[in-house]
C-alpha positions, 0 to 999 in steps of 0.5 A: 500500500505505501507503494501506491499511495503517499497520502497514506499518513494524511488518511490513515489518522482517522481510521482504526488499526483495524480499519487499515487492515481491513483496506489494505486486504480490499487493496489486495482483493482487487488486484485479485480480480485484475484491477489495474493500478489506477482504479485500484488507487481510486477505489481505496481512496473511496473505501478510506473515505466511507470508513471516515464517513462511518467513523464521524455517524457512528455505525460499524463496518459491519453496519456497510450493507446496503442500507449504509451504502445508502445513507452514504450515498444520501451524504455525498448526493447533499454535497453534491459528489454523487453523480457526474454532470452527465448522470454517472456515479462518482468515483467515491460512490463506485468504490463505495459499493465494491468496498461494500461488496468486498465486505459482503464477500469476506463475511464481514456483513451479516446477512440481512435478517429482515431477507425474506427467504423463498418457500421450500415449494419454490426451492423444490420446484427449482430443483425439479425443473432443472433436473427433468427440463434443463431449465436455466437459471435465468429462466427459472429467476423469472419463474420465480416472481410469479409464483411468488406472487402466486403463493403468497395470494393462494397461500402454500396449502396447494391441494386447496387449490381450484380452477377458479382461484387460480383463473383468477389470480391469472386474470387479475395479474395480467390486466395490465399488460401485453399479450407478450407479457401475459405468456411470461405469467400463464407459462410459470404458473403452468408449469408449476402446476405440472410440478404439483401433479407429478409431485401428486400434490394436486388431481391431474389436469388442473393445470389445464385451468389456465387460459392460453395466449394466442401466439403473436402474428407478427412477422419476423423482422429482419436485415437483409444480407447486405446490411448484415455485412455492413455492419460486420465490416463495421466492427473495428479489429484494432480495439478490444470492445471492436474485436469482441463485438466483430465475434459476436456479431459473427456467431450471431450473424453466421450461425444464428446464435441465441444471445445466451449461447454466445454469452455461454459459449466455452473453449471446450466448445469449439473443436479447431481442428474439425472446425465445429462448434457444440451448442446446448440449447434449450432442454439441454439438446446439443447440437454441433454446427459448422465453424465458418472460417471468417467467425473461426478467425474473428474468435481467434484474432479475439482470444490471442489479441484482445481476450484479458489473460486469465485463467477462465472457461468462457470465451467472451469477457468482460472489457474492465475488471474485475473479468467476468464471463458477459451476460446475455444483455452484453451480447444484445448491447454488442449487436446494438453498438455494431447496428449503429455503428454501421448506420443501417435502419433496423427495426430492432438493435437487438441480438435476435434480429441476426438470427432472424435474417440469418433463417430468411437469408437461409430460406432465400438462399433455397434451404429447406425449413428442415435444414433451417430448423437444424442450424436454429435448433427449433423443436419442431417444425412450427417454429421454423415454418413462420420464417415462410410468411416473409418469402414473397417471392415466393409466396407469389408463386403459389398464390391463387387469385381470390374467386370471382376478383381479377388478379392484380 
């Protein structure tokens, strides 16, 4: 610590024997997650100063949850030092927070004794859908807040429960929004009721109760080739964010990647020398897909250039520290970055849009649906068969003119 700070003494005064270990084991904690030497000087400096601010209110350290982190950011907004001019948070708010993360980390804040825990219905149902339906974490997160939600207005006693109690906790949930939306309410609670049935805690068939949401008649929006090759030429090679968002916007174009199988993908997935690349889909279905040779060279100029070097089995990164694995909504910001960067008008800024146009390109291109609904990996052929509805070309070929009305 001496050797990055020479204020050291100015601040040190003010904080206990205790408190100075405490920030010089936070100085080593962020070293650990690949801080550089800057950041690591700021953060301190912002951890010192929390522990003053603590030390001049009277609360602990471990009093620094979020509530404290709260009231400092309270502080620092009445002197005017919580938010840049353009809306971000200051450094000293930051290293607020990661201080306080680091605390939460090393076991130095208790858990909060007023979290409410999940119900043990919930937690067995979790551990159910993920063992008989390979559901993701985040799949099963927002299954979670509906039922929830439906627990707490029928109550945990479920072999009380009826159709109308339950049509009516769905209606009175969903009259506030969309037709999308109304699918993610009635699909959790379908499904939990499947969960009670096999788990014989309520008569089969009640699951039947709940009302279905006609399916979207939307068309599929989508780029055409051209403009999907702009914006891949768009992407920069010579920075690290332009590399990465060149790989991602690769895989997605290309092969018609999910934003989640990008964000997922591992170097074990990708076999070099046959030049293939192993994708687990939804339910746990592996497919194995042809590696094209310009997103084979687009992940490797990202991995040997621009990937940080550490020792992790994702691919893709996080571009600051600490260096994590990207999260689905990374992918979708990449693929938006790189639309604008190419100026093209999309309809979406979206990661789903490129594979949208990567099965109409497919079906132009004169593949059958079977075959697109191999490289997408859809489960049955109905999905794929709404990519058909967007082929007008080929739609005026099989047309009839309606009876009794001359053809245009």
């Amino acid at each position: 610590m001496d050797a990055l700070f020479k204020d050291n003494i100015k601040l040190d005064r003010y904080l206990s024997d205790a408190q100075r270990e405490c920030v010089e084991h936070f100085g080593c904690w962020l070293r650990d997650k690949h801080f550089s030497r800057g950041p690591v000087q700021r953060h301190v400096r912002a951890a010192k100063r929390v522990l003053c601010w603590a030390n001049y209110t009277g609360i602990g350290i471990e009093d620094l949850n979020s509530t404290g982190i709260a009231r400092y950011a309270s502080a620092l907004e009445a002197r005017g030092k919580l938010r840049y001019r353009n809306g971000k948070y200051t450094v000293a708010f930051k290293g607020a927070r990661r201080f306080a993360a680091f605390l939460s980390e090393a076991g130095m804040i208790p858990e909060s004794a007023a979290a409410v825990e999940r119900p043990a219905l919930l937690e067995e149902f979790n551990n159910w859908m993920r063992s008989h339906r390979g559901i993701t974490e985040t799949t099963l997160d927002g299954y979670g807040l509906i039922i929830e939600c439906l627990l707490r207005a029928l109550g945990e006693e479920v072999e009380c429960y009826d159709s109308k109690k339950l049509r009516d906790f769905v209606l009175n949930l969903v009259k506030r929004y969309s037709t999308t939306s109304t699918k993610k309410i009635t699909t959790p609670v379908r499904m939990f009721l499947r969960f009670l049935v096999a788990t014989k805690r309520c008569r089969v068939g009640l699951e039947a109760c709940i009302p279905t949401v006609p399916a979207s008649r939307r068309l599929p929006s989508y780029l055409p080739v051209d403009a999907i090759e702009r914006i891949i030429a768009a992407c920069p090679k010579t920075t690290q964010v332009g590399a990465r968002d060149r790989a991602i916007v690769l895989l997605l174009a290309r092969l018609g990647l999910r934003a989640s199988d990008v964000a997922g993908l591992k170097f074990s997935d990708v076999n070099w020398e046959q030049g293939t690349i192993t994708l687990l889909g939804k339910n746990r279905r592996e497919a194995r897909l042809p590696l094209p040779s310009d997103v084979g060279n687009a992940l490797l100029r990202y991995i040997t250039r621009w990937r940080p070097k550490i020792n992790d089995e994702m691919i893709f990164l996080t571009t600051v520290a600490p260096f994590v694995a990207i999260r689905r909504h990374i992918v979708g910001e990449a693929a938006g970055r790189a639309i604008e960067r190419a100026g093209v008008d999309s309809p979406s800024h979206g990661a789903h849009i490129f594979r949208h146009s990567a099965a109409i390109g497919m079906l132009r291109a004169g593949a059958s649906l079977q075959e697109i609904g191999l490289i997408l990996r859809h489960a049955s052929i109905e999905a794929t068969e709404r990519y058909a509805q967007v082929d007008t070309d080929l739609l005026r070929l099989v047309v009839r003119p309606w009876p009794g009305v001359e053809s245009c």
